[in-house]
mmCIF file of the N, C-alpha and C atoms, coordinates in Angstrom:
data_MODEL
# 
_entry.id   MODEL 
# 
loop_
_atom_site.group_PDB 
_atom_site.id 
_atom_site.type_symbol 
_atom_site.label_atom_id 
_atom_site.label_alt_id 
_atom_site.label_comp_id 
_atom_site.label_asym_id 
_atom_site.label_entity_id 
_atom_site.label_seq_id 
_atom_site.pdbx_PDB_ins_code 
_atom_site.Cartn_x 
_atom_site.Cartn_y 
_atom_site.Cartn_z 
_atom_site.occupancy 
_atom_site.B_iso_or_equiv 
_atom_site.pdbx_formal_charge 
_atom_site.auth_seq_id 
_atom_site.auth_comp_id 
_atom_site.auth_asym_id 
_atom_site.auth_atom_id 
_atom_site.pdbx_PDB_model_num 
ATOM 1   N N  . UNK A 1 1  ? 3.665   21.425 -7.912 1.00 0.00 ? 1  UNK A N  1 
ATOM 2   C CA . UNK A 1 1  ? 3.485   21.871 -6.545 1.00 0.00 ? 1  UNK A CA 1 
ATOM 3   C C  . UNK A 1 1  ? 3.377   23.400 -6.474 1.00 0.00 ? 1  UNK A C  1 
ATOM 4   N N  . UNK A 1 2  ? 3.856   24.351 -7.176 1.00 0.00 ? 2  UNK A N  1 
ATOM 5   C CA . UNK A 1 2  ? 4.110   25.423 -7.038 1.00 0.00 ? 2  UNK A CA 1 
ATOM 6   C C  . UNK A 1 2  ? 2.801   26.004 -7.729 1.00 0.00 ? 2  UNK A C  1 
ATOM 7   N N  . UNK A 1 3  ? 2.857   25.085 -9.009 1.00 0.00 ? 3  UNK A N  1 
ATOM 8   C CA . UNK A 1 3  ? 1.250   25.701 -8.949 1.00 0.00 ? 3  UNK A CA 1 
ATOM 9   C C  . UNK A 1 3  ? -0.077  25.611 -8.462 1.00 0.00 ? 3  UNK A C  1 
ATOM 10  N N  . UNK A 1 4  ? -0.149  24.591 -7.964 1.00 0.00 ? 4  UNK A N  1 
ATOM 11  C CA . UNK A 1 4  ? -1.204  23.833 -6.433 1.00 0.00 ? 4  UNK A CA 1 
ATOM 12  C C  . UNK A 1 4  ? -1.296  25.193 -6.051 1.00 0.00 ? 4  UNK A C  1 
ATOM 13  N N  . UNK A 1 5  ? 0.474   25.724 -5.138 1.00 0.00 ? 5  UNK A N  1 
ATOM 14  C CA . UNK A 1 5  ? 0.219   26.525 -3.920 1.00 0.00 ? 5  UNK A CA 1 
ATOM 15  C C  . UNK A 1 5  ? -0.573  28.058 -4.791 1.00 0.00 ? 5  UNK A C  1 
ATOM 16  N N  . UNK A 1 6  ? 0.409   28.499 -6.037 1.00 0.00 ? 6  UNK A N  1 
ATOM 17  C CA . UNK A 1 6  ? -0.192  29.893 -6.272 1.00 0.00 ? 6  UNK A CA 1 
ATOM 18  C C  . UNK A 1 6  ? -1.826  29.593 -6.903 1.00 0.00 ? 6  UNK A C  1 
ATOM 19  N N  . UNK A 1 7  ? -2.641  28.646 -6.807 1.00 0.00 ? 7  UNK A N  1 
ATOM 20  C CA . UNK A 1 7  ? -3.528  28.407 -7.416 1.00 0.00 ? 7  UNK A CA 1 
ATOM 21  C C  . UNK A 1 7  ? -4.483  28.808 -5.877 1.00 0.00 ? 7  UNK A C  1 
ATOM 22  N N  . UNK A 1 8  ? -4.353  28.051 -5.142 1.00 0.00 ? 8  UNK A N  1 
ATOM 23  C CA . UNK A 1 8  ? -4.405  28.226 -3.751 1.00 0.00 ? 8  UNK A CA 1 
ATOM 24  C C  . UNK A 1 8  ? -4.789  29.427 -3.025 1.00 0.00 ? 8  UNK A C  1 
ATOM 25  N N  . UNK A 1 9  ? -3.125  30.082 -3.556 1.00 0.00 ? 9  UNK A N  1 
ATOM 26  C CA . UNK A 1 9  ? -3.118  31.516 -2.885 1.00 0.00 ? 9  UNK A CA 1 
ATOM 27  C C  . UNK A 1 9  ? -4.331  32.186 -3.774 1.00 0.00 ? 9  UNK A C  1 
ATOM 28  N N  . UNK A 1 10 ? -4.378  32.126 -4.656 1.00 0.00 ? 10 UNK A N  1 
ATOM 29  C CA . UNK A 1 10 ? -5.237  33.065 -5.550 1.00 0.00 ? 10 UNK A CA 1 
ATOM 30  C C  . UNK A 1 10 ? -6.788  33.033 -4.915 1.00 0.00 ? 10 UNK A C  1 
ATOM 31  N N  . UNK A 1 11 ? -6.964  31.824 -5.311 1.00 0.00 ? 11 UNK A N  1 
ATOM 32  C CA . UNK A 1 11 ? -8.544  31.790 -4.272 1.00 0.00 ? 11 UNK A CA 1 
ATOM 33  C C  . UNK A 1 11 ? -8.538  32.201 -2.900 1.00 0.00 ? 11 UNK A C  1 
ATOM 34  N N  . UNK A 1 12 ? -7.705  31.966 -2.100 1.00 0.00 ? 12 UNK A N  1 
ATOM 35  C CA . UNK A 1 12 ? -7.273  32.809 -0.844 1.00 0.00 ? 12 UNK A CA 1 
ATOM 36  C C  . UNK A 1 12 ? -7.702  34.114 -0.552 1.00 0.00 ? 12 UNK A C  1 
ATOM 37  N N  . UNK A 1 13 ? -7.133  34.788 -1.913 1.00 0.00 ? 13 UNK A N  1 
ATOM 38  C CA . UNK A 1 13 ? -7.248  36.276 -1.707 1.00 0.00 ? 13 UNK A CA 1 
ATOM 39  C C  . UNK A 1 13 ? -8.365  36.734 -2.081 1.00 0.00 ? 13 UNK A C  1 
ATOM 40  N N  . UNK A 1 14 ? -8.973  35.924 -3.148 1.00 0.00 ? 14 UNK A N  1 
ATOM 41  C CA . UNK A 1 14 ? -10.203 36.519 -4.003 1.00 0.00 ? 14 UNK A CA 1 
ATOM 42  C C  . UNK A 1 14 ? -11.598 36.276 -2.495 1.00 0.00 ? 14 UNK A C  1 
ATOM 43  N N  . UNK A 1 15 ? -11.532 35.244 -1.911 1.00 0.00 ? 15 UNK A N  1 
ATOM 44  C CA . UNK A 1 15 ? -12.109 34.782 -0.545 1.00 0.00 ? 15 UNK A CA 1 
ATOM 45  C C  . UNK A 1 15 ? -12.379 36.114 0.261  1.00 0.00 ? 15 UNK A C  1 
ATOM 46  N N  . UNK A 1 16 ? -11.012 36.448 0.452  1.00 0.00 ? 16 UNK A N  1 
ATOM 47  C CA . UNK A 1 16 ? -10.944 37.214 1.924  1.00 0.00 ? 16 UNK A CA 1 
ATOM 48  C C  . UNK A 1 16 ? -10.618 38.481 1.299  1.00 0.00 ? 16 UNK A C  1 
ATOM 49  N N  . UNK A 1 17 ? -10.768 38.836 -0.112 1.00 0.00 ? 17 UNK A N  1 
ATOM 50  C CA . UNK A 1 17 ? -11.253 40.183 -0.641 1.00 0.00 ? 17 UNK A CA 1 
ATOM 51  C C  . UNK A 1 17 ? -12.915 40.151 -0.473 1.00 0.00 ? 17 UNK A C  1 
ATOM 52  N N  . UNK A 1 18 ? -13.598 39.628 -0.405 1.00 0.00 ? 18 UNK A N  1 
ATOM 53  C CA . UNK A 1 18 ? -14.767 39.489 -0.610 1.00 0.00 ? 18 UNK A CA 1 
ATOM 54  C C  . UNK A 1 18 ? -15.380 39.878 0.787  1.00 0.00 ? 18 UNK A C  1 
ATOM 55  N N  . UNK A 1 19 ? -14.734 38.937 1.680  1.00 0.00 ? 19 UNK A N  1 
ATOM 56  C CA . UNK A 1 19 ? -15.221 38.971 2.857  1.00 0.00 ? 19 UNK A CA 1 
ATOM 57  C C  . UNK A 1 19 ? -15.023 40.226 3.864  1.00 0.00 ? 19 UNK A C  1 
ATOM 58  N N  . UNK A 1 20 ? -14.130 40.873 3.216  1.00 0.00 ? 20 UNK A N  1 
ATOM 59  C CA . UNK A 1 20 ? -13.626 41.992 3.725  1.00 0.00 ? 20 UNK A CA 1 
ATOM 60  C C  . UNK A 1 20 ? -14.358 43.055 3.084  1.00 0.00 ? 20 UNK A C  1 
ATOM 61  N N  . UNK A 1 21 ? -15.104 43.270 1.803  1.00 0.00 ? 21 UNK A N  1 
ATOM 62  C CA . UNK A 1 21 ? -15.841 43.839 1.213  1.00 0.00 ? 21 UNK A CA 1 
ATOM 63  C C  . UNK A 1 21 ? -17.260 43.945 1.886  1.00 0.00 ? 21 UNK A C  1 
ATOM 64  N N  . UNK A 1 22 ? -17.695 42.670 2.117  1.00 0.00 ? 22 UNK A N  1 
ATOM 65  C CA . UNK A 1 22 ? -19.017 42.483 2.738  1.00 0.00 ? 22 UNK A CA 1 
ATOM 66  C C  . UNK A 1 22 ? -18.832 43.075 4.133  1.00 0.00 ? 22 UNK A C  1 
ATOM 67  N N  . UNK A 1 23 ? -18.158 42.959 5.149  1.00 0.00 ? 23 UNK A N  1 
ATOM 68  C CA . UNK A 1 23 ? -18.412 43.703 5.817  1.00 0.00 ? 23 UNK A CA 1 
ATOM 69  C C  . UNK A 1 23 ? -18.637 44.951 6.328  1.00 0.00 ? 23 UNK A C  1 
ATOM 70  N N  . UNK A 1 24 ? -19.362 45.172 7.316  1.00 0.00 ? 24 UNK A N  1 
ATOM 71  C CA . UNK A 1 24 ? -19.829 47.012 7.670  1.00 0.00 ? 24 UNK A CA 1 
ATOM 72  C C  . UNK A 1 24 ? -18.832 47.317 8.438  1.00 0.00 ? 24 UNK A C  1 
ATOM 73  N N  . UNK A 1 25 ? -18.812 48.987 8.037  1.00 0.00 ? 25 UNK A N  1 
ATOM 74  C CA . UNK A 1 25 ? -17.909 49.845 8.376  1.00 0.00 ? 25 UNK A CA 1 
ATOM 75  C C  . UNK A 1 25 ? -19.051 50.090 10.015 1.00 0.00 ? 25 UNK A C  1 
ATOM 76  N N  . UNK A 1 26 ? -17.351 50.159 11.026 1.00 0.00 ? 26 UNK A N  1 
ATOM 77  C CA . UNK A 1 26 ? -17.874 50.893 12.355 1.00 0.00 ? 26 UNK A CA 1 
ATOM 78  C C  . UNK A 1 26 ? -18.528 52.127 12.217 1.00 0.00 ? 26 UNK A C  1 
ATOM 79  N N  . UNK A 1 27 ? -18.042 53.325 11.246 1.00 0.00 ? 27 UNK A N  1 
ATOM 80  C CA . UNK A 1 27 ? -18.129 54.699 12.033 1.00 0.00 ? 27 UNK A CA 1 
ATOM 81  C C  . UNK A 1 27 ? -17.312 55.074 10.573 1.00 0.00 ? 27 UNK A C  1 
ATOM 82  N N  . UNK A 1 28 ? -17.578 55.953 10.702 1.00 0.00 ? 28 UNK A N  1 
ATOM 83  C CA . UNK A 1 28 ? -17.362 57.093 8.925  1.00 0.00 ? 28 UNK A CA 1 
ATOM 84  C C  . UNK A 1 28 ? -16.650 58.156 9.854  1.00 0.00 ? 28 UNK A C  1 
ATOM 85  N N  . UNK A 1 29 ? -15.244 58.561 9.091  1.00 0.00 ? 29 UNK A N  1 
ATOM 86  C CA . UNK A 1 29 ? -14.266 59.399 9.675  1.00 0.00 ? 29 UNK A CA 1 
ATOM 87  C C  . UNK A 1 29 ? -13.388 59.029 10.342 1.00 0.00 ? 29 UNK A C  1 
ATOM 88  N N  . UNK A 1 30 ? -12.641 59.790 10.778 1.00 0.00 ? 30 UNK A N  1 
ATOM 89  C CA . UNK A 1 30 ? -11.004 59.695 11.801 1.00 0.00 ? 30 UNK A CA 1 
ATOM 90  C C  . UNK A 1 30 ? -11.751 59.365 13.181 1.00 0.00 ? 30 UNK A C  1 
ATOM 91  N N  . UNK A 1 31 ? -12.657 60.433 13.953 1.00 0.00 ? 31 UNK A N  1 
ATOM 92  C CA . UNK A 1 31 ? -13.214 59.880 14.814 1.00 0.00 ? 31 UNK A CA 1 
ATOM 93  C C  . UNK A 1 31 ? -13.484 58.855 15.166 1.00 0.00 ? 31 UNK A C  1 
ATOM 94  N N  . UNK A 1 32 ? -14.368 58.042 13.974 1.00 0.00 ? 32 UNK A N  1 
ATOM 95  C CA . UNK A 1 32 ? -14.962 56.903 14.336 1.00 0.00 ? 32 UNK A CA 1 
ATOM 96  C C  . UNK A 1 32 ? -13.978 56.015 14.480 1.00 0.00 ? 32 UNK A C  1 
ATOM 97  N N  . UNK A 1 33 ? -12.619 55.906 13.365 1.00 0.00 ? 33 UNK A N  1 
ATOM 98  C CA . UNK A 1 33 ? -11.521 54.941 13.939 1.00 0.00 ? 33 UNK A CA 1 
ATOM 99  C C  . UNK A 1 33 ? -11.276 55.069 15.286 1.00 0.00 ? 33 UNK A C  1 
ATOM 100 N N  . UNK A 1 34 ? -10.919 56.345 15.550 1.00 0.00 ? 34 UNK A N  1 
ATOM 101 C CA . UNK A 1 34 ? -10.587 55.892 16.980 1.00 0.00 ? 34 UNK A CA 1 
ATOM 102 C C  . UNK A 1 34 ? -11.392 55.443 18.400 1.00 0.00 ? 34 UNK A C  1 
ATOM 103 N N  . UNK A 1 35 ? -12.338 55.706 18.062 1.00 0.00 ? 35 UNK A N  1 
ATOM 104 C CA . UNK A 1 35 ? -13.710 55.509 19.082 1.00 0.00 ? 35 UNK A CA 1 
ATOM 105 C C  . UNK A 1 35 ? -13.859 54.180 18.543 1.00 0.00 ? 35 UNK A C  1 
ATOM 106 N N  . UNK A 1 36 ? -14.103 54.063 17.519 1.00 0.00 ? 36 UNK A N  1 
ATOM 107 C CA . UNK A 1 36 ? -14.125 52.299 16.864 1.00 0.00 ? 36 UNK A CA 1 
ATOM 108 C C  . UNK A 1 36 ? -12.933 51.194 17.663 1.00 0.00 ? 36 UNK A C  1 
ATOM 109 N N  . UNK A 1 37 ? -11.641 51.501 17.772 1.00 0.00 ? 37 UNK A N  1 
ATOM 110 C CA . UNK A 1 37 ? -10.899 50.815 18.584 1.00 0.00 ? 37 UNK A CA 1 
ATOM 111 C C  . UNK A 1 37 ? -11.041 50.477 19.449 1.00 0.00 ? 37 UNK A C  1 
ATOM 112 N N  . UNK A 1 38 ? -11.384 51.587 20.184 1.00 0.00 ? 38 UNK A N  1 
ATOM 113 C CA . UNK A 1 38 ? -11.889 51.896 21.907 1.00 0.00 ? 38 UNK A CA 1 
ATOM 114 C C  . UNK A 1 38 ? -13.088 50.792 22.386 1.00 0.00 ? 38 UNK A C  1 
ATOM 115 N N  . UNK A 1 39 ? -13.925 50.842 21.479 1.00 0.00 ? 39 UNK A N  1 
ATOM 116 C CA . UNK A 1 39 ? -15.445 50.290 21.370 1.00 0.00 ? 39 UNK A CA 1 
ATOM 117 C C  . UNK A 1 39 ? -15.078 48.451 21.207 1.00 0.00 ? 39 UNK A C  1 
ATOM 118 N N  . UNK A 1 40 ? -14.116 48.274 20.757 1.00 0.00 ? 40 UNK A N  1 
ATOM 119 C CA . UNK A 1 40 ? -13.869 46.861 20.036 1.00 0.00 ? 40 UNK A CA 1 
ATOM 120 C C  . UNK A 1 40 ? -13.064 46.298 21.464 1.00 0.00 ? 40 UNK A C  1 
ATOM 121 N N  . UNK A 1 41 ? -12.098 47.064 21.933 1.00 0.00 ? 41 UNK A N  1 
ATOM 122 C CA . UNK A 1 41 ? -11.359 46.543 22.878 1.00 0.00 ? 41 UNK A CA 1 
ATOM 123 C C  . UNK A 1 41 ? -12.000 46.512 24.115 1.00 0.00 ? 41 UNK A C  1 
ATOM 124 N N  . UNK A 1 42 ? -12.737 47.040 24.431 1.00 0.00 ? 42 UNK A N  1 
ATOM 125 C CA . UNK A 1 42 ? -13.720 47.296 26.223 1.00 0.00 ? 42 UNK A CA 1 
ATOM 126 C C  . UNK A 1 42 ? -14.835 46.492 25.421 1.00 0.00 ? 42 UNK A C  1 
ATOM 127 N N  . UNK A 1 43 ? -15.496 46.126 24.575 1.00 0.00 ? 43 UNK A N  1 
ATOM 128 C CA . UNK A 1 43 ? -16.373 45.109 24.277 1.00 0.00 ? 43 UNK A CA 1 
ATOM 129 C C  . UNK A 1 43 ? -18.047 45.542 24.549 1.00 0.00 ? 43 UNK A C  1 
ATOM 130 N N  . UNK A 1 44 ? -17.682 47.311 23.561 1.00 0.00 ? 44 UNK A N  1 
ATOM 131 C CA . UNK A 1 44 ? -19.375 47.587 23.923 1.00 0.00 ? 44 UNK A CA 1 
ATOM 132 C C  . UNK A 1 44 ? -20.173 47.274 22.866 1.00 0.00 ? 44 UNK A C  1 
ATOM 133 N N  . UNK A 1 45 ? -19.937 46.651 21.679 1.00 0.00 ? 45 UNK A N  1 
ATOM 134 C CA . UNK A 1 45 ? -20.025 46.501 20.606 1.00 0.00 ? 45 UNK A CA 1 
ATOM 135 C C  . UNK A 1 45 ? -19.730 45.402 20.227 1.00 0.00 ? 45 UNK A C  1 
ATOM 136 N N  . UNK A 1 46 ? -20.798 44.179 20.482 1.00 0.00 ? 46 UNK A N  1 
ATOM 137 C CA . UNK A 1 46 ? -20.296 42.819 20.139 1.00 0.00 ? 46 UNK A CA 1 
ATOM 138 C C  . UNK A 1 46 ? -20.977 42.172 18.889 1.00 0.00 ? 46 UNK A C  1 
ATOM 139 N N  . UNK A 1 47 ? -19.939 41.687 18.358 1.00 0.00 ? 47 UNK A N  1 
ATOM 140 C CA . UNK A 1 47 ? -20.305 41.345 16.700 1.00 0.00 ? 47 UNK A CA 1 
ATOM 141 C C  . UNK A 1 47 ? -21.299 40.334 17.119 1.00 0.00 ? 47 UNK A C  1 
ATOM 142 N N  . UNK A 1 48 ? -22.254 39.846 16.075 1.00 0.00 ? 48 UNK A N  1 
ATOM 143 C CA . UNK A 1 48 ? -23.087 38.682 16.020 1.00 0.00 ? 48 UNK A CA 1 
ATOM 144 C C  . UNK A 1 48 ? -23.678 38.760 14.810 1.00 0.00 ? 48 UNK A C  1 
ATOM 145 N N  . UNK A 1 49 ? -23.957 36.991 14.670 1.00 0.00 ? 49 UNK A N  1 
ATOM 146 C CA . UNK A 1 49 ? -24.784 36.637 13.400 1.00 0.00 ? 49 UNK A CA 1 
ATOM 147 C C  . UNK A 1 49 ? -23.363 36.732 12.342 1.00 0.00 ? 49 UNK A C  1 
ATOM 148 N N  . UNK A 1 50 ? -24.333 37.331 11.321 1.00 0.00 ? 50 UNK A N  1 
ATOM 149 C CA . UNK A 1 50 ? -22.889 37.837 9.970  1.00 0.00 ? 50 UNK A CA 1 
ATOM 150 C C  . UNK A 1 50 ? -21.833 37.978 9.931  1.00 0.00 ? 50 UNK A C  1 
ATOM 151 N N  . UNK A 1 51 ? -21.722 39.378 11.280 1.00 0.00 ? 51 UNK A N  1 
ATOM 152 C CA . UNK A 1 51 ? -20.960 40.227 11.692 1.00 0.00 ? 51 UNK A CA 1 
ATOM 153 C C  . UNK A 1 51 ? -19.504 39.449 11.826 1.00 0.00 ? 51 UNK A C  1 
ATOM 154 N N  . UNK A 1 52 ? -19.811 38.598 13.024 1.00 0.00 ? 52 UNK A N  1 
ATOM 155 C CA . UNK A 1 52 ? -19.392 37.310 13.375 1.00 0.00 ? 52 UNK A CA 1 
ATOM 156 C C  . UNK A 1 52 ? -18.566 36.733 12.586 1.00 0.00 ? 52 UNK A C  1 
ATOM 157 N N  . UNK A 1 53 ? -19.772 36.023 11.810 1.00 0.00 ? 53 UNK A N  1 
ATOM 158 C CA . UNK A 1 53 ? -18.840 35.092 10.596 1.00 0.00 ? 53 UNK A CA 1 
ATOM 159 C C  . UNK A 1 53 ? -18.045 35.475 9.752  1.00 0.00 ? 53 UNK A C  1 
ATOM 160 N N  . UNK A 1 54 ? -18.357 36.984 9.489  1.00 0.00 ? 54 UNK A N  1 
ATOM 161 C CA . UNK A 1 54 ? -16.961 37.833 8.301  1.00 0.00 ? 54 UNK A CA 1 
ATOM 162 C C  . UNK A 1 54 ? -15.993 37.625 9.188  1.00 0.00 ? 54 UNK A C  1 
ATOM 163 N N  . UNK A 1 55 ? -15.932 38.498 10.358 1.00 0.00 ? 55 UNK A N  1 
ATOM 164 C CA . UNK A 1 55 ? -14.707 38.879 11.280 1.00 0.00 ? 55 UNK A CA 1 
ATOM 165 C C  . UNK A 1 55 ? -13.906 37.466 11.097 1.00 0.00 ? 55 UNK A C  1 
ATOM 166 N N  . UNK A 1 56 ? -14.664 36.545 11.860 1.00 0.00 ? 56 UNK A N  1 
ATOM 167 C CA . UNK A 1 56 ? -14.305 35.225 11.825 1.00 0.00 ? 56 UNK A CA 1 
ATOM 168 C C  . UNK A 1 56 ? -13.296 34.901 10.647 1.00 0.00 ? 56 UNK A C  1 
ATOM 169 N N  . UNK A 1 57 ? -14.279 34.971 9.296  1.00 0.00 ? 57 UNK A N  1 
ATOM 170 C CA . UNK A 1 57 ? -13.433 34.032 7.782  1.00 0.00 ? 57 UNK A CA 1 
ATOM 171 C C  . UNK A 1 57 ? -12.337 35.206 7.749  1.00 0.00 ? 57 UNK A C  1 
ATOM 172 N N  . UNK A 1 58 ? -12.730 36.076 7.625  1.00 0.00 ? 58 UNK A N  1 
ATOM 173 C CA . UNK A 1 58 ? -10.957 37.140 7.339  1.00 0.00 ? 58 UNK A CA 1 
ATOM 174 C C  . UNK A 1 58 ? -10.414 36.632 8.431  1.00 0.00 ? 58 UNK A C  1 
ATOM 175 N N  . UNK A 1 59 ? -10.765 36.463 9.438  1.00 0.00 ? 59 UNK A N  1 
ATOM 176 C CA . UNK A 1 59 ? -9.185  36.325 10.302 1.00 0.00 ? 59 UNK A CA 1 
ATOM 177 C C  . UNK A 1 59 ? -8.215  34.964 9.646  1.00 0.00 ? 59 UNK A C  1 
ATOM 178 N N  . UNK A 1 60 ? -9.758  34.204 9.686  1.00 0.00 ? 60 UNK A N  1 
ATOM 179 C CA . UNK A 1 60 ? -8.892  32.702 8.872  1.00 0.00 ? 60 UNK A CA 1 
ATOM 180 C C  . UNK A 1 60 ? -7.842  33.105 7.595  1.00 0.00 ? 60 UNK A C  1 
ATOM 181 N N  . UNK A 1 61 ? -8.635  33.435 6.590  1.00 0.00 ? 61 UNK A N  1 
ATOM 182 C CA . UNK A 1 61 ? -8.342  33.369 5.175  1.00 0.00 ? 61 UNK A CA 1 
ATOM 183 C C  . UNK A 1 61 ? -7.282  34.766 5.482  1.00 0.00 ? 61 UNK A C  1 
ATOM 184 N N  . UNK A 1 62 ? -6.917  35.185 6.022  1.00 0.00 ? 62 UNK A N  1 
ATOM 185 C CA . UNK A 1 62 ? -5.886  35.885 6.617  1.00 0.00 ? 62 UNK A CA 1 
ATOM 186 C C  . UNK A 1 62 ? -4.679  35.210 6.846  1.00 0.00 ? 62 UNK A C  1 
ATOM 187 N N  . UNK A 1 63 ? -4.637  34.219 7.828  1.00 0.00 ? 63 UNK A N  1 
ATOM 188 C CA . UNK A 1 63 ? -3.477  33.446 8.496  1.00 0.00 ? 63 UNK A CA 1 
ATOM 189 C C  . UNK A 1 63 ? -3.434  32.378 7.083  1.00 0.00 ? 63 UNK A C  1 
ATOM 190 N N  . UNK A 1 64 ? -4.174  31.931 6.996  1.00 0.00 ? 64 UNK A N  1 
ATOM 191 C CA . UNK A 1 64 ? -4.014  30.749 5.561  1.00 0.00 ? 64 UNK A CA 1 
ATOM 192 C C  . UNK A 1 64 ? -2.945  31.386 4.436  1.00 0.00 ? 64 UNK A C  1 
ATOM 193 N N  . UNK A 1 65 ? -3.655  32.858 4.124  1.00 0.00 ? 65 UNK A N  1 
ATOM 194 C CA . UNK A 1 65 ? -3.016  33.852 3.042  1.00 0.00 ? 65 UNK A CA 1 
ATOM 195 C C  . UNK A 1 65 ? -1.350  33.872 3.686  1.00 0.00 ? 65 UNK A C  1 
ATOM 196 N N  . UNK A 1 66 ? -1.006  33.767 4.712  1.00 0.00 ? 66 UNK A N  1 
ATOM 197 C CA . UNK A 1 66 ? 0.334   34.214 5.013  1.00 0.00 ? 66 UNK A CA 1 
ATOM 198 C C  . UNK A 1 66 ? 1.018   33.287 5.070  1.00 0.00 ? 66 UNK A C  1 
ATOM 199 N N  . UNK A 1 67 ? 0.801   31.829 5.514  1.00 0.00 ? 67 UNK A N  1 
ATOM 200 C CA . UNK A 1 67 ? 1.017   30.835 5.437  1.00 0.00 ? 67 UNK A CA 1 
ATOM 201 C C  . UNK A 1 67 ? 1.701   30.363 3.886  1.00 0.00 ? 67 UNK A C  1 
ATOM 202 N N  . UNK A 1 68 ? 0.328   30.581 3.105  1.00 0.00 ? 68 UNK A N  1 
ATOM 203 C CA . UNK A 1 68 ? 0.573   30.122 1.733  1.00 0.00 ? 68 UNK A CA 1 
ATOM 204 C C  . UNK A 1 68 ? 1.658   30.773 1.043  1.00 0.00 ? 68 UNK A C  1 
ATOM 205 N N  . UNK A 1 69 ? 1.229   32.361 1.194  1.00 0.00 ? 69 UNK A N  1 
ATOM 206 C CA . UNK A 1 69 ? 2.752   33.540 1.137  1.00 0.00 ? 69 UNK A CA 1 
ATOM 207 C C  . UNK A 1 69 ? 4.037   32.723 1.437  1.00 0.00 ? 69 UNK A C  1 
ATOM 208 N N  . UNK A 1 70 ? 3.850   32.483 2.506  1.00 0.00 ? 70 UNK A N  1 
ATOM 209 C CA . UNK A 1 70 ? 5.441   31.739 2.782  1.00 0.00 ? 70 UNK A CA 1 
ATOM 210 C C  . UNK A 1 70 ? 5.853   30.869 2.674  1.00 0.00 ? 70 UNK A C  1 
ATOM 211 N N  . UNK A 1 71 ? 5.192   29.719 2.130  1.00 0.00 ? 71 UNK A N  1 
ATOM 212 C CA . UNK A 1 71 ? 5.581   28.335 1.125  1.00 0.00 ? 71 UNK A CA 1 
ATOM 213 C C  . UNK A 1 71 ? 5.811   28.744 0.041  1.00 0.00 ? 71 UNK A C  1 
ATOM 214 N N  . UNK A 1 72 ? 4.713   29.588 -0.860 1.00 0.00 ? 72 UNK A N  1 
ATOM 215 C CA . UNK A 1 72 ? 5.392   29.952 -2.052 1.00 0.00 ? 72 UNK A CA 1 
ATOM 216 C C  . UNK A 1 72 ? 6.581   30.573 -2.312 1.00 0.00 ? 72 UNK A C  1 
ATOM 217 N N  . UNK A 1 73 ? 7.033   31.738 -1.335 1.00 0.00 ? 73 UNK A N  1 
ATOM 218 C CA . UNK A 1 73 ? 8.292   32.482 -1.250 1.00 0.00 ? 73 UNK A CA 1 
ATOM 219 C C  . UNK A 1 73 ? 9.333   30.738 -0.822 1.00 0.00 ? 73 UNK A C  1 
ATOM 220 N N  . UNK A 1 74 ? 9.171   30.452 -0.036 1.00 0.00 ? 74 UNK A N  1 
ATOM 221 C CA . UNK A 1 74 ? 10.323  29.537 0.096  1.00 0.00 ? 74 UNK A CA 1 
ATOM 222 C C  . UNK A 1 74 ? 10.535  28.410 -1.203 1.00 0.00 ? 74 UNK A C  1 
ATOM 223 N N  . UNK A 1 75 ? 9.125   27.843 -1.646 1.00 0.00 ? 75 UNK A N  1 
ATOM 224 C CA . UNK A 1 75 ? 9.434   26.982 -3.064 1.00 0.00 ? 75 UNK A CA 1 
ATOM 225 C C  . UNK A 1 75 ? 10.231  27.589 -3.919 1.00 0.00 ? 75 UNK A C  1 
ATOM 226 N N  . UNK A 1 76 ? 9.892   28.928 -4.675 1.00 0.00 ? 76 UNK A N  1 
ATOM 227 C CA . UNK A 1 76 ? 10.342  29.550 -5.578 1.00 0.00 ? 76 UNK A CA 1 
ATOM 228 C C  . UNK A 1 76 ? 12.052  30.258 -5.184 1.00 0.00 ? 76 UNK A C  1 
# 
């Protein structure tokens, strides 16, 4: 069982390293973070297509990753 889960976790991360790789950067610099926030939360800047589907799988393979984190911490 324990190795199911860290077998699991591993593809997990290698997933949503990837997916997090593939996606585009808002804005290059300190500026752009913060104008990037701004832009994401008032909704002038709406993901689509790709965009979409990365945001999307990291959020998943995100919550899955923490999930799995915390079965394995509790098995072991």
């Amino acid at each position: 069982m324990v190795t199911l889960i860290n077998t699991l976790l591993i593809i997990d991360t290698i997933v949503m390293i990837a997916l997090i790789v593939l996606q585009s950067g808002t804005s290059a610099g300190l500026s752009g973070a913060i104008s990037g926030g701004a832009e994401q939360l008032f909704g002038k800047r709406k993901a689509r297509g790709m965009d979409l589907f990365l945001h999307r799988g990291t959020i998943v393979t995100a919550v899955i990753f923490f999930i799995l984190a915390f079965i394995s911490a509790y098995i072991v």
